[in-house]
N, CA, C and O of each residue as an XYZ file, in Angstrom:
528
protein
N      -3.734    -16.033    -18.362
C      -4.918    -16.848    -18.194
C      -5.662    -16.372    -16.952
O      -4.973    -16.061    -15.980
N      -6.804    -16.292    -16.882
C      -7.842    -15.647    -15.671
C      -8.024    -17.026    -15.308
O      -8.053    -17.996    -16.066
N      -8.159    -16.993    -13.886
C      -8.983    -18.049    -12.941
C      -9.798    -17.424    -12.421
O     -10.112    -16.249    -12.235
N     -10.356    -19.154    -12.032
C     -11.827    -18.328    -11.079
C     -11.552    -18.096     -9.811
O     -10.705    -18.688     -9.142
N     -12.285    -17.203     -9.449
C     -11.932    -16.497     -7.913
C     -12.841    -17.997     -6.979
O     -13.844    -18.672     -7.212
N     -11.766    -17.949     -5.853
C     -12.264    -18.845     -4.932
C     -13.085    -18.452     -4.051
O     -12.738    -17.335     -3.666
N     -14.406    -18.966     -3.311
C     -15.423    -18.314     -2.877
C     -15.110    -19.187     -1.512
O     -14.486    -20.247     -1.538
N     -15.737    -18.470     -0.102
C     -15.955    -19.570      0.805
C     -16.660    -20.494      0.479
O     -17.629    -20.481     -0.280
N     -16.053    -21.616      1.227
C     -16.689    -22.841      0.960
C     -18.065    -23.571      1.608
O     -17.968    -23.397      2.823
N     -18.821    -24.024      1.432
C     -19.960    -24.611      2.356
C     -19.855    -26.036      2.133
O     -19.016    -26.704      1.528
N     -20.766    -26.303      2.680
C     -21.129    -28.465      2.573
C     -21.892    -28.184      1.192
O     -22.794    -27.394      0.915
N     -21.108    -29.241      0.340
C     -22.255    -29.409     -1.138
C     -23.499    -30.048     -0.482
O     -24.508    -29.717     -1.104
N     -23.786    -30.931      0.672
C     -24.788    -31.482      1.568
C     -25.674    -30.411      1.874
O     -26.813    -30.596      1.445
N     -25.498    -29.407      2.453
C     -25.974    -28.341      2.633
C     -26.721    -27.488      1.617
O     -27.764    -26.860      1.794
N     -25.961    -27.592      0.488
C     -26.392    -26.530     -0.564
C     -27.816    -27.056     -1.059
O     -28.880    -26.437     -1.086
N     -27.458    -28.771     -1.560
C     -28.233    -29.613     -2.129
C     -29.407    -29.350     -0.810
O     -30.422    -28.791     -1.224
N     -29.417    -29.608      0.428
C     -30.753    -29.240      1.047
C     -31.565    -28.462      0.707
O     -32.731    -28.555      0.322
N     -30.579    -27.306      0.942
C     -31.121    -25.903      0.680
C     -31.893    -25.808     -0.475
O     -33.010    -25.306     -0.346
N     -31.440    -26.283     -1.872
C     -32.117    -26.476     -3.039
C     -33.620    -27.152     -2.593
O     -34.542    -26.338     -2.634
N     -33.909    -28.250     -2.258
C     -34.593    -29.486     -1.902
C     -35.394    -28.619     -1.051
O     -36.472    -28.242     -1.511
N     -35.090    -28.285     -0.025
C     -35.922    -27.153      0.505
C     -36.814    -25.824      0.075
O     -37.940    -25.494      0.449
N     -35.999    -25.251     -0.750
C     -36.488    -24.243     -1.541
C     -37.411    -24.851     -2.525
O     -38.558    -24.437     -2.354
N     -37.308    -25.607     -3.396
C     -37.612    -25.518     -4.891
C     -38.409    -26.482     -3.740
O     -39.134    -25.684     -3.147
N     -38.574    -27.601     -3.253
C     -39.838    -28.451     -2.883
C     -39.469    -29.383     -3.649
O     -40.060    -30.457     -3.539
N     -38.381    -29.247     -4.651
C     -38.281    -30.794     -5.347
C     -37.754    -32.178     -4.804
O     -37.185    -32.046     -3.721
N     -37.794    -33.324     -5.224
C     -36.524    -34.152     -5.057
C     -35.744    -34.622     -6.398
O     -35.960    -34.599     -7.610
N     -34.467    -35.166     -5.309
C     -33.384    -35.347     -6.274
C     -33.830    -36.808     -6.886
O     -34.105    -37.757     -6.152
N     -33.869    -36.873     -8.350
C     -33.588    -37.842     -9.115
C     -33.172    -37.945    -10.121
O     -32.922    -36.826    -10.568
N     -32.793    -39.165    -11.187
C     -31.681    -39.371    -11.724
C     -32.303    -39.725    -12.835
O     -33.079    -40.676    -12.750
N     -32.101    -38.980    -14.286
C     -32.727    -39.360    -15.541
C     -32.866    -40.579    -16.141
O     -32.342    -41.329    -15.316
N     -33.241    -41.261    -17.061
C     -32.303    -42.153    -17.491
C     -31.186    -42.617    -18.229
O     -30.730    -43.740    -18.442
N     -30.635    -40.682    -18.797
C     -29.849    -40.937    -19.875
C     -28.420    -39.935    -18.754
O     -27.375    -39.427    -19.160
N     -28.864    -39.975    -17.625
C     -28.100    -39.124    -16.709
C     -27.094    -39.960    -16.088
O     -27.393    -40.590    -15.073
N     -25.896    -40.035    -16.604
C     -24.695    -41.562    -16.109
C     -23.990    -40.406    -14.715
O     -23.650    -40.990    -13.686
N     -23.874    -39.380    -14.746
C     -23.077    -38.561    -13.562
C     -23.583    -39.121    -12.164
O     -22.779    -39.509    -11.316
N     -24.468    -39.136    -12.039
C     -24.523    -39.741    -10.694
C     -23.893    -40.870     -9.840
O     -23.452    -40.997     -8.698
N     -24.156    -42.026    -11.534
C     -23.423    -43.250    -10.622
C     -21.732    -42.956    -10.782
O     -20.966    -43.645    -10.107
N     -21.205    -41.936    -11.674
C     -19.782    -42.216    -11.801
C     -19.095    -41.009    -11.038
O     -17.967    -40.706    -11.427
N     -19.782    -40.117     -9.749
C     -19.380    -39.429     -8.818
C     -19.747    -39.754     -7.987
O     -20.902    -40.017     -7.650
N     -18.246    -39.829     -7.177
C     -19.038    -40.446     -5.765
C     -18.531    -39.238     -4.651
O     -18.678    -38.113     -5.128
N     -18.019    -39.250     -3.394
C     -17.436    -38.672     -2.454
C     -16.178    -38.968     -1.835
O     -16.016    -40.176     -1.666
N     -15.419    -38.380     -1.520
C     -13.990    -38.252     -0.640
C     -13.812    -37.443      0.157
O     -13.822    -36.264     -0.194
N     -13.542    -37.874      1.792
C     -12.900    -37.278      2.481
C     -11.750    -36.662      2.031
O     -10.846    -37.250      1.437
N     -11.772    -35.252      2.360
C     -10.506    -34.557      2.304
C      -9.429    -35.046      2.551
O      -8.553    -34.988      1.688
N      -9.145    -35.747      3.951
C      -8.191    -36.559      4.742
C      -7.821    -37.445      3.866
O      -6.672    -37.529      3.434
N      -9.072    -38.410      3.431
C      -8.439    -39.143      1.877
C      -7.781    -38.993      0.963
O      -7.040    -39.936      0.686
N      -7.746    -37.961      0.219
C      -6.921    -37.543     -0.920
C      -5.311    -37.706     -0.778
O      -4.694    -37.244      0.182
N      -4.746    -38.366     -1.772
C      -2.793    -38.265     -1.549
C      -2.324    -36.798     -1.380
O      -2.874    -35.841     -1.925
N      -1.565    -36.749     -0.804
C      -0.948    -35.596     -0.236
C      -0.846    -34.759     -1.334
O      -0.997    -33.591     -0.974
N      -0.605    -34.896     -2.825
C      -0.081    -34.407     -3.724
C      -1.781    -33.421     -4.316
O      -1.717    -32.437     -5.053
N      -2.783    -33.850     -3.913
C      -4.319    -33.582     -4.124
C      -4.383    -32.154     -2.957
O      -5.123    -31.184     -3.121
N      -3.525    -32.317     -1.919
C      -4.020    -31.202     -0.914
C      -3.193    -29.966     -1.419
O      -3.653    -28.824     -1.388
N      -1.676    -30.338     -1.984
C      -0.860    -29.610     -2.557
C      -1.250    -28.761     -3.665
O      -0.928    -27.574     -3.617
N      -2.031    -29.298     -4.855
C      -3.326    -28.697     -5.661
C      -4.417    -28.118     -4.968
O      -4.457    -26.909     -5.195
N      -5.148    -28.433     -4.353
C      -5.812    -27.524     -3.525
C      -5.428    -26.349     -3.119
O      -5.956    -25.307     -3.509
N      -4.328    -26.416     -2.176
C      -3.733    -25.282     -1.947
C      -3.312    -24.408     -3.062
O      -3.823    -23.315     -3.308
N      -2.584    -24.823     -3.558
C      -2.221    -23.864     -5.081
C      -3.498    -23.058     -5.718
O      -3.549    -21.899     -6.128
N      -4.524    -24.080     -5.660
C      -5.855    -23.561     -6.184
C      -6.089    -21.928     -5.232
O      -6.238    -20.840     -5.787
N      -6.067    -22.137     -3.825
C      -6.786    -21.555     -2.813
C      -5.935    -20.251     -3.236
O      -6.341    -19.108     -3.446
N      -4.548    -20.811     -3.298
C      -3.354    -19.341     -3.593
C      -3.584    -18.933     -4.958
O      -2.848    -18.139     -5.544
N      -4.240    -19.280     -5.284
C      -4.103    -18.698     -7.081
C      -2.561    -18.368     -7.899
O      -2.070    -17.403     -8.484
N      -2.018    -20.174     -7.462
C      -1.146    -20.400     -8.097
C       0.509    -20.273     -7.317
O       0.692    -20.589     -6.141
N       1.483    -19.813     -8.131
C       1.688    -20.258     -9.457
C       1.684    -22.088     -9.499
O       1.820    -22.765     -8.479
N       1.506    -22.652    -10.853
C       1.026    -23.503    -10.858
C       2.305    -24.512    -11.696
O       3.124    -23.936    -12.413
N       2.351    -25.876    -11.530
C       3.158    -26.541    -12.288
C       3.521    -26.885    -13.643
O       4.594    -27.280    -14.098
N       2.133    -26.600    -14.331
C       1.898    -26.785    -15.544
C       0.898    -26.467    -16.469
O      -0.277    -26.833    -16.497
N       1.606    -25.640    -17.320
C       0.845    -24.544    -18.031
C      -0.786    -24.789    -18.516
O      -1.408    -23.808    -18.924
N      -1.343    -25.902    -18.467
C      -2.512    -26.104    -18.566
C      -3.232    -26.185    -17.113
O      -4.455    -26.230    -17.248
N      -2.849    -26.212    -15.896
C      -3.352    -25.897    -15.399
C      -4.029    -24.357    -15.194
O      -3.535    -23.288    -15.553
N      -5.583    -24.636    -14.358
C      -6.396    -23.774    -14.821
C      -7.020    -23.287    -15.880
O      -7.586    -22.206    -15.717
N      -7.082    -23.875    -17.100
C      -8.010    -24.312    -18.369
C      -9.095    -24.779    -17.659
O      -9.412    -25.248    -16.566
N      -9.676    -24.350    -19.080
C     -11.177    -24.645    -18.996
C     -11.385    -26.555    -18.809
O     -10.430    -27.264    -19.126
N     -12.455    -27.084    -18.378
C     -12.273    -29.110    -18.239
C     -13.766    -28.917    -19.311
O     -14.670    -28.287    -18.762
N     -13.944    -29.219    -20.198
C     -15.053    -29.327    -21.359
C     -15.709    -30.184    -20.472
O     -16.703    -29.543    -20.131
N     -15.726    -31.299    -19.882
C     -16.324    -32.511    -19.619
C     -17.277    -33.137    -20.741
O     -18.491    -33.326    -20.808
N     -15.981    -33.423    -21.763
C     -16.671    -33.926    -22.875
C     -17.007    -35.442    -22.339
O     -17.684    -36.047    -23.171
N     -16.791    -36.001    -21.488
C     -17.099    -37.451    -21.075
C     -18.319    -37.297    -20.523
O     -18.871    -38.382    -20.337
N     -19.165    -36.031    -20.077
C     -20.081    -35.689    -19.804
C     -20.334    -36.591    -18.444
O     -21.407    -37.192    -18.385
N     -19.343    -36.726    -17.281
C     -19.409    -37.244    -16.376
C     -19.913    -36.729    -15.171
O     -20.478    -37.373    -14.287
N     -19.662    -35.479    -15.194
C     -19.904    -34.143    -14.570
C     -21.101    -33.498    -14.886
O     -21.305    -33.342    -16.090
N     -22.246    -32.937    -13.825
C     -23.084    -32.429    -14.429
C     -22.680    -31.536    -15.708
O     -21.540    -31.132    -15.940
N     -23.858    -31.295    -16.519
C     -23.540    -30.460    -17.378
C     -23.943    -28.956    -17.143
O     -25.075    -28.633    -16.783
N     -22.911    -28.055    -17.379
C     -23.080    -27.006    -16.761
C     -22.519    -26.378    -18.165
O     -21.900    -27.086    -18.959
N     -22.883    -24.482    -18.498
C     -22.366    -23.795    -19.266
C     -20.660    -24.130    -19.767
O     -19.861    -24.725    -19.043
N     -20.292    -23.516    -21.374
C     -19.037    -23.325    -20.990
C     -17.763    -22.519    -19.613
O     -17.844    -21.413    -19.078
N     -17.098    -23.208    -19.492
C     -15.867    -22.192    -18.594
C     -16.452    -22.465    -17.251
O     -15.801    -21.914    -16.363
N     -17.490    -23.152    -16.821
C     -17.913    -23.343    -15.571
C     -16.573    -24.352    -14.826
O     -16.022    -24.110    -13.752
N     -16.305    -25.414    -15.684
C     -15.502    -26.289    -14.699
C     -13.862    -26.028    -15.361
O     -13.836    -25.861    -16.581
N     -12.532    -25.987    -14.634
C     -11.962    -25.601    -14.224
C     -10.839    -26.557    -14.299
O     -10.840    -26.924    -13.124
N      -9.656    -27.372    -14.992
C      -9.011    -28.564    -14.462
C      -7.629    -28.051    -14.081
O      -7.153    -27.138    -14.755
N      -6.907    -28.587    -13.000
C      -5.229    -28.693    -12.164
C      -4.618    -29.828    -11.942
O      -5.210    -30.649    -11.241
N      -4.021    -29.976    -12.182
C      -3.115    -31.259    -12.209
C      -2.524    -31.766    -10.524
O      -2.019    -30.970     -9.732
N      -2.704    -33.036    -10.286
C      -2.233    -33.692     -8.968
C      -0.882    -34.350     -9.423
O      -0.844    -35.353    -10.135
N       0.177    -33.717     -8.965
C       1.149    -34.537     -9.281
C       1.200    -36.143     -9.184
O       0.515    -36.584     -8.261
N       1.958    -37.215    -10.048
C       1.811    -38.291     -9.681
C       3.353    -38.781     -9.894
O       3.974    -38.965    -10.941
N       3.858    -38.966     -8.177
C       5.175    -39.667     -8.413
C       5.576    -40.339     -9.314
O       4.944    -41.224     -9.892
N       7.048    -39.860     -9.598
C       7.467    -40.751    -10.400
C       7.025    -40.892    -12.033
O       7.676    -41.476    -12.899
N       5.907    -40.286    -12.178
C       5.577    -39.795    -13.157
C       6.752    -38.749    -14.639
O       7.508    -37.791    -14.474
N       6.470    -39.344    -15.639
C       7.053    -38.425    -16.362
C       6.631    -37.129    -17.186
O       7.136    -36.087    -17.605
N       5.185    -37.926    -17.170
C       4.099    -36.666    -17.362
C       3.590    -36.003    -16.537
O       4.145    -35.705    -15.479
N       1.894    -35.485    -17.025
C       1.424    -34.807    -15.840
C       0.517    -36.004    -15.367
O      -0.397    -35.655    -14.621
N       0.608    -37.619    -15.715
C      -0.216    -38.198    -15.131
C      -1.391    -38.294    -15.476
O      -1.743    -37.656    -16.469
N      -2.743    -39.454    -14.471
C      -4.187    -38.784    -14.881
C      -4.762    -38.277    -13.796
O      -5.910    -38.008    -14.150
N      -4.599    -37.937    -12.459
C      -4.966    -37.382    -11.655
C      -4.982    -36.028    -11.773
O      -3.933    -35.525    -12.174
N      -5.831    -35.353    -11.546
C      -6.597    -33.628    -11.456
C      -7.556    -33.688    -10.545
O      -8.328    -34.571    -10.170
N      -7.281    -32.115    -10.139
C      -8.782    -31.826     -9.600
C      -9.186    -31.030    -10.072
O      -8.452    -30.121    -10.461
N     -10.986    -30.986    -10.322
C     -11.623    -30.014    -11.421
C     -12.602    -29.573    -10.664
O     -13.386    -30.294    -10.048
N     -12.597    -28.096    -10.684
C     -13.649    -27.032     -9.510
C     -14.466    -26.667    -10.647
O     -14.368    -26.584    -11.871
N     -15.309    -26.484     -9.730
C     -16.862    -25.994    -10.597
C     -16.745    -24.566    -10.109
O     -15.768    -24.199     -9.456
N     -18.025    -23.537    -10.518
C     -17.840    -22.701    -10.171
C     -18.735    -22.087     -8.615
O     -18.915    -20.951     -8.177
N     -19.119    -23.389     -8.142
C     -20.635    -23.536     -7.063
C     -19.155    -23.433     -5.956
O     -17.994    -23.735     -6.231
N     -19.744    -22.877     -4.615
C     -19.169    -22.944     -3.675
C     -18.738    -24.988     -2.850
O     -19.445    -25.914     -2.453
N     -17.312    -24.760     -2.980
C     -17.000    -26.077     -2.133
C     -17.133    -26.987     -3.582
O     -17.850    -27.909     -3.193
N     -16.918    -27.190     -4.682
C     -17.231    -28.056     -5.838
C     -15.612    -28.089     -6.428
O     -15.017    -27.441     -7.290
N     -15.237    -29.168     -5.515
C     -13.975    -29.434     -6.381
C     -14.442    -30.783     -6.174
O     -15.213    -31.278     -5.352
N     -13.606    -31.364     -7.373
C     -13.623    -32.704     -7.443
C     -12.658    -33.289     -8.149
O     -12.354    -32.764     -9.220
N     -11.940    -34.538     -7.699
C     -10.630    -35.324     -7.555
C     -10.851    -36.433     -8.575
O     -11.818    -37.084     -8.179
N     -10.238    -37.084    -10.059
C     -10.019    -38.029    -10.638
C      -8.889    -38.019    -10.469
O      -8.028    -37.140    -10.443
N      -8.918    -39.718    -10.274
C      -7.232    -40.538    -10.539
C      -7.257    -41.160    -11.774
O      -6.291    -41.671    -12.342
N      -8.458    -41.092    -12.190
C      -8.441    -42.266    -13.435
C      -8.604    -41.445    -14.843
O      -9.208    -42.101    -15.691
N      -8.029    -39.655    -15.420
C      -8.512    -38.805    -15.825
C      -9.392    -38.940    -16.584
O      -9.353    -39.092    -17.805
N     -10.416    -38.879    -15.749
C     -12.008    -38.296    -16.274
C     -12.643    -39.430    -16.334
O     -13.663    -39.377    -17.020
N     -12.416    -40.387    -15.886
C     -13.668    -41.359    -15.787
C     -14.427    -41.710    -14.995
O     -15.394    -42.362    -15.388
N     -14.335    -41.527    -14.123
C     -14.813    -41.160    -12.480
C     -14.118    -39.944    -11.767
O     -13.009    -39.437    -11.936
N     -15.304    -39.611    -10.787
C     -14.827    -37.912    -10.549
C     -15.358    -38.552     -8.836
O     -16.009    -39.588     -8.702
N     -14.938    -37.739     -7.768
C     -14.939    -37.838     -6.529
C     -15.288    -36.667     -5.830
O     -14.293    -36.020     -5.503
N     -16.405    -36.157     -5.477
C     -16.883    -34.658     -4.709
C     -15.852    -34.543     -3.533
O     -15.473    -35.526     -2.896
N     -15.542    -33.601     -3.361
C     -13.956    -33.648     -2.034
C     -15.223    -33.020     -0.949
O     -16.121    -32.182     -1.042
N     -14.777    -33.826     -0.045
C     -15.811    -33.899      1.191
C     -15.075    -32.828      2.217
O     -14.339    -33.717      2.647
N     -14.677    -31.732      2.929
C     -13.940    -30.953      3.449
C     -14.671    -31.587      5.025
O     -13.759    -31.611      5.852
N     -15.386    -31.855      5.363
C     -16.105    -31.995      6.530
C     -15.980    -33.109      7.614
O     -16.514    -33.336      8.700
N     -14.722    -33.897      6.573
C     -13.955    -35.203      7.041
C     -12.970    -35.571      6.407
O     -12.357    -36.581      6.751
């Protein structure tokens, strides 16, 4: 299975300026566009320990716990912007005690710094904030 290569990271805050800056546009929200209200943000520091442990694995390119990690995430819940196929990315967060793999993942996009953390799999998604 190929993964995606990990890029340095920037502030998604930053990027989104930069856009806003460039293009002269602003950000707003369709009306048939639900991603906005069901992503929110997380401090890095926030995440359970078992979320930084995925991260890392991510950063190492592996090896990984479970063979679906690093598959493609469809975001058929369409919670997530919508982006091409193979853009987003899903890994599994271990969850104690668990007998499965749980519903916690984190799913990277392919934009610099675009990972993002569900506990609830796939119904809300959390932008991982590195900057706190």
């Amino acid at each position: 299975m190929r993964f995606p290569p990990r890029i340095t990271r920037i502030s998604a805050a930053a990027a989104l300026l930069s856009a806003l800056l460039v293009g002269g546009g602003t950000a707003t929200a369709t009306a048939g566009d639900t991603s906005a209200a069901a992503v929110g943000n997380i401090c890095y520091g926030g995440l359970p320990s078992q979320a930084h442990d995925t991260l890392d694995l991510i950063e190492q390119g592996g090896p990984y716990p479970y063979s679906q990690d690093g598959s493609v995430f469809q975001n058929r819940e369409g919670v997530l912007a919508s982006q091409s196929a193979g853009y987003y990315h899903e890994y599994t967060v271990i969850t104690p005690g668990s007998s499965t793999r749980g519903a916690r993942r984190i799913v990277t996009g392919e934009e610099n710094q675009e990972d993002y953390y569900t506990s609830d799999h796939y119904a809300s998604f959390k932008l991982v904030d590195y900057s706190c």
